[in-house]
C-alpha positions, 0 to 999 in steps of 0.5 A, spaced: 644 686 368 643 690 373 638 697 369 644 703 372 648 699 368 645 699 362 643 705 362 649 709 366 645 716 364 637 714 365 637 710 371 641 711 376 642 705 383 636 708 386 631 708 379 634 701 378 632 697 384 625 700 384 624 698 377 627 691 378 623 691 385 615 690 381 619 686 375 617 679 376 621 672 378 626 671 372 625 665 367 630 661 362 630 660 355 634 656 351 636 658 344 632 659 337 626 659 342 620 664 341 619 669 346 614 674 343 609 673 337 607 678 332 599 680 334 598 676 340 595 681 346 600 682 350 600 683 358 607 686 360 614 687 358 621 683 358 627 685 360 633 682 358 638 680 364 643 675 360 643 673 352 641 675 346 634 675 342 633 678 335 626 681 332 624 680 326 619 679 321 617 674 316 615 674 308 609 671 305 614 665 303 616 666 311 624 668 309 626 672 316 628 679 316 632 681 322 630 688 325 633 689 331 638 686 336 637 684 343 643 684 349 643 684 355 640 690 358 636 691 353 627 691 353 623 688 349 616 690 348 616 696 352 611 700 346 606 694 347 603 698 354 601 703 349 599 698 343 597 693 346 601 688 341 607 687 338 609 687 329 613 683 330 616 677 332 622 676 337 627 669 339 632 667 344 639 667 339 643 665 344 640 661 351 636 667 355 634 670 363 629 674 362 625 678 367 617 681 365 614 686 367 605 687 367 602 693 364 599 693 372 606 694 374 607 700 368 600 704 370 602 703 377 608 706 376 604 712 372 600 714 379 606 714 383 613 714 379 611 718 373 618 720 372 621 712 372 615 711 368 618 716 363 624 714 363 622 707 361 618 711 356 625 714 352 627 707 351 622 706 346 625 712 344 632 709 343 630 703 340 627 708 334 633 711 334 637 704 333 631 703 328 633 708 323 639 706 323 639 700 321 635 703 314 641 707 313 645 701 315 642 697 309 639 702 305 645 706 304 652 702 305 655 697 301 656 689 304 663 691 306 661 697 310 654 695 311 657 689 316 664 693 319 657 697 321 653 692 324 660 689 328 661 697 329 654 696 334 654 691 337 660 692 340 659 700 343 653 697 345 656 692 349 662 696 351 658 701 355 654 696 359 661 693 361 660 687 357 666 688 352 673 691 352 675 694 344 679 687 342 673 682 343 665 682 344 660 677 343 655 675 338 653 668 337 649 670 331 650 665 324 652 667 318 645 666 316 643 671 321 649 675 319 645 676 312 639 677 316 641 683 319 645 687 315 640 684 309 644 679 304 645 673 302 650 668 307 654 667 301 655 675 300 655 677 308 660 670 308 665 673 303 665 680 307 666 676 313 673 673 310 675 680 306 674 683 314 679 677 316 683 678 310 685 685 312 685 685 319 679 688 322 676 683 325 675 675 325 668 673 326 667 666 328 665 662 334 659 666 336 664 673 337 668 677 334 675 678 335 678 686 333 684 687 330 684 694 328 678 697 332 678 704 329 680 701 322 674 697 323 670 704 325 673 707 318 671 701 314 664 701 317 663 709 317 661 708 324 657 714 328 655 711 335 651 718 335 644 715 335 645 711 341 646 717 345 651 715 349 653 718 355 658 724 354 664 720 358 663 714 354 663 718 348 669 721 349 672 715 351 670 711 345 673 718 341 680 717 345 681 710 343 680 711 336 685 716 335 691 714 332 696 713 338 691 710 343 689 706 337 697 704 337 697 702 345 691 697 344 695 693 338 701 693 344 697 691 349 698 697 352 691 700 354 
């Protein structure tokens, strides 16, 4: 994926072809496989051209707790340019096409790009932002809400990078790592999972998720997307579409 559309409001087609021009060759990974580890000195970022990978952190008896989602689009330690290391560990979930970038590179840019630099600066400020939310996600709704929220995310976070239309998106996740990520156990994000199908809202299987009623799942999960910062044309576009007419033409087929 290209940066200008990962980013429609940060990069424009310029700013991304300079970015992509000190990026590395691509690599692959397949599935369940360790991109970064917790501690280890790192060298430089990663950005995510195709796939899925998960962050998390592991407890003393080395149960995994999920604290972010990577797609396509996304970076991956970006913080350790000025860590040094990452406090955490993150994994391939679906096969990957991952591009780096050195922390040379990065302080290139900072002599001679400041404001590319810059940007690549308030990514990590998008990824706190998403960061806080998922504690508000875990620590404030309940199972139900808690999952329609996390689908709720995935998918805007798809749908502005023209991954995804309203009625589908991709997440080869388990139900395992379903738990995982919105902290409960299979069986309890299993049961969710079959409330969300009885009602309609949506159908989670087969690595995506199938949406029946988009804005009843953005009501069941008590969605806001405002910290994602979206450009104000996505946003409004995702507003026209949960009103209730627009709502009405999508089940028909009719947008």
């Amino acid at each position: 994926m290209e940066l200008h559309l990962a980013y429609p409001g940060l990069f424009d087609q310029e700013a991304g072809a300079q970015l992509a021009a000190v990026m590395n060759t691509p690599r692959q990974l397949s599935a369940r496989q360790r991109i970064l580890r917790a501690n280890a000195a790192r060298t430089g970022a990663l950005y995510v051209q195709r796939g899925f990978a998960a962050r998390y952190r592991l407890d003393r008896a080395g149960r995994r707790q999920f604290i972010g989602i990577l797609i396509p689009g996304d970076f991956a330690g970006l913080s350790s340019f000025a860590l040094g290391r990452l406090d955490h560990d993150i994994d391939s979930i679906s096969s990957v096409r991952l591009q780096s970038i050195s922390h040379d590179q990065m302080g290139l840019l900072e002599a001679a790009s400041p404001e590319l630099l810059c940007r690549l600066w308030q990514l990590t400020l998008l990824d706190s932002a998403i960061s806080r939310y998922w504690i508000f996600r875990i620590g404030r709704l309940p199972g139900l809400a808690r999952i329609a929220n996390f689908f709720c995310e995935m998918l805007v976070r798809q749908y502005v990078r023209g991954l995804c239309g309203t009625d589908r998106f991709e997440l080869p996740l388990t139900q395992s790592d379903l738990g995982e990520a919105c902290g409960m156990t299979p069986v309890h994000a299993n049961r969710m999972i079959g409330e969300l199908r009885a009602e309609g809202i949506c159908n989670f299987m087969d690595g995506a998720v199938e949406v029946g009623d988009f804005a009843g799942l953005f009501r069941m999960g008590q969605y806001s997307w405002d910290y994602l910062y979206l450009p104000d044309a996505v946003s409004a576009d995702l507003r026209r579409r949960l009103t209730p007419a627009a709502t009405r033409g999508i089940a028909l087929g009719l947008r």
